[in-house]
C-alpha positions as CSV (number, residue, x, y, z in Angstrom):
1,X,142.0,70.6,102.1
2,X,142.1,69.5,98.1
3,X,139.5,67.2,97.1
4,X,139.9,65.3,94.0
5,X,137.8,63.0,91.7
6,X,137.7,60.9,88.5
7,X,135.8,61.7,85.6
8,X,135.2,59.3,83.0
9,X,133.6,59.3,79.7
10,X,132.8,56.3,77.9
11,X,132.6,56.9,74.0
12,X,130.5,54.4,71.6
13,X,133.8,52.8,70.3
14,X,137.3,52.6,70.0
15,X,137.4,56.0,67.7
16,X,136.2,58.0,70.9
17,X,134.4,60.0,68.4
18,X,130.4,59.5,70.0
19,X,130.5,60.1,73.9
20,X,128.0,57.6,75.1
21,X,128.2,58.5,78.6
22,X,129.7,60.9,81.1
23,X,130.2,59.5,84.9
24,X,132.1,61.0,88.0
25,X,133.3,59.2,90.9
26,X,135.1,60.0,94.5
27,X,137.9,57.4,94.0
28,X,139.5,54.8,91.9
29,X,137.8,52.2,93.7
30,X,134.3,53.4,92.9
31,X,135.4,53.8,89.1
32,X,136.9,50.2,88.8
33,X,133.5,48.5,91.0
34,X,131.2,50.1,88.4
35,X,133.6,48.8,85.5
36,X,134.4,45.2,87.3
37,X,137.5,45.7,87.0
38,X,140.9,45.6,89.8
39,X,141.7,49.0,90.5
40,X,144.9,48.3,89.9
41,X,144.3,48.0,86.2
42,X,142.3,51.0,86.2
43,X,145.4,53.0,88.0
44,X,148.0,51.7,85.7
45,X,146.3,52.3,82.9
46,X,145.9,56.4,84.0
47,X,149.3,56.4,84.5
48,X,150.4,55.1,81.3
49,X,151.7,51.7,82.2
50,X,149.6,49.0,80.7
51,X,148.0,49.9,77.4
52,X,144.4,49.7,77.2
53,X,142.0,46.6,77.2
54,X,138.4,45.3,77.1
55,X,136.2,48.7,77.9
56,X,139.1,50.7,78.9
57,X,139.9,51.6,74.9
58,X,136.6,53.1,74.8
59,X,137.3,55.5,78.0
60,X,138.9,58.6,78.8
61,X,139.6,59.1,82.2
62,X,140.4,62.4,84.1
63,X,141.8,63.4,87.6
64,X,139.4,66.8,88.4
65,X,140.9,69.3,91.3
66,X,138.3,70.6,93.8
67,X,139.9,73.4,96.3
């Protein structure tokens, strides 16, 4: 059974050139509760269909693989 998770770093500004903070979560939900944002913003903005806003231009988000 594959386990998956979200890791997120959060950089000073919009540069991305300071990381500020490194945070992990289980799901997308988590992630989104934390940022107060819908998840649904969160997931379309992983999968490239809305383009970044508010604190999401200073993030960098990444699906990690656990087997």
């Amino acid at each position: 059974m594959k386990k998956s998770g979200w890791v997120l770093y959060l950089f000073e500004d919009e540069d991305k050139r300071e990381l500020f903070k490194i945070m992990e979560f289980k799901t997308i939900r988590q992630l989104s509760y934390v940022m107060d944002l819908p998840s649904t913003i969160v997931s379309n903005w992983f999968h490239g269909l809305i383009h970044p806003r508010g604190i999401l231009k200073n993030c960098v988000l990444h699906q990690s693989v656990v087997i």
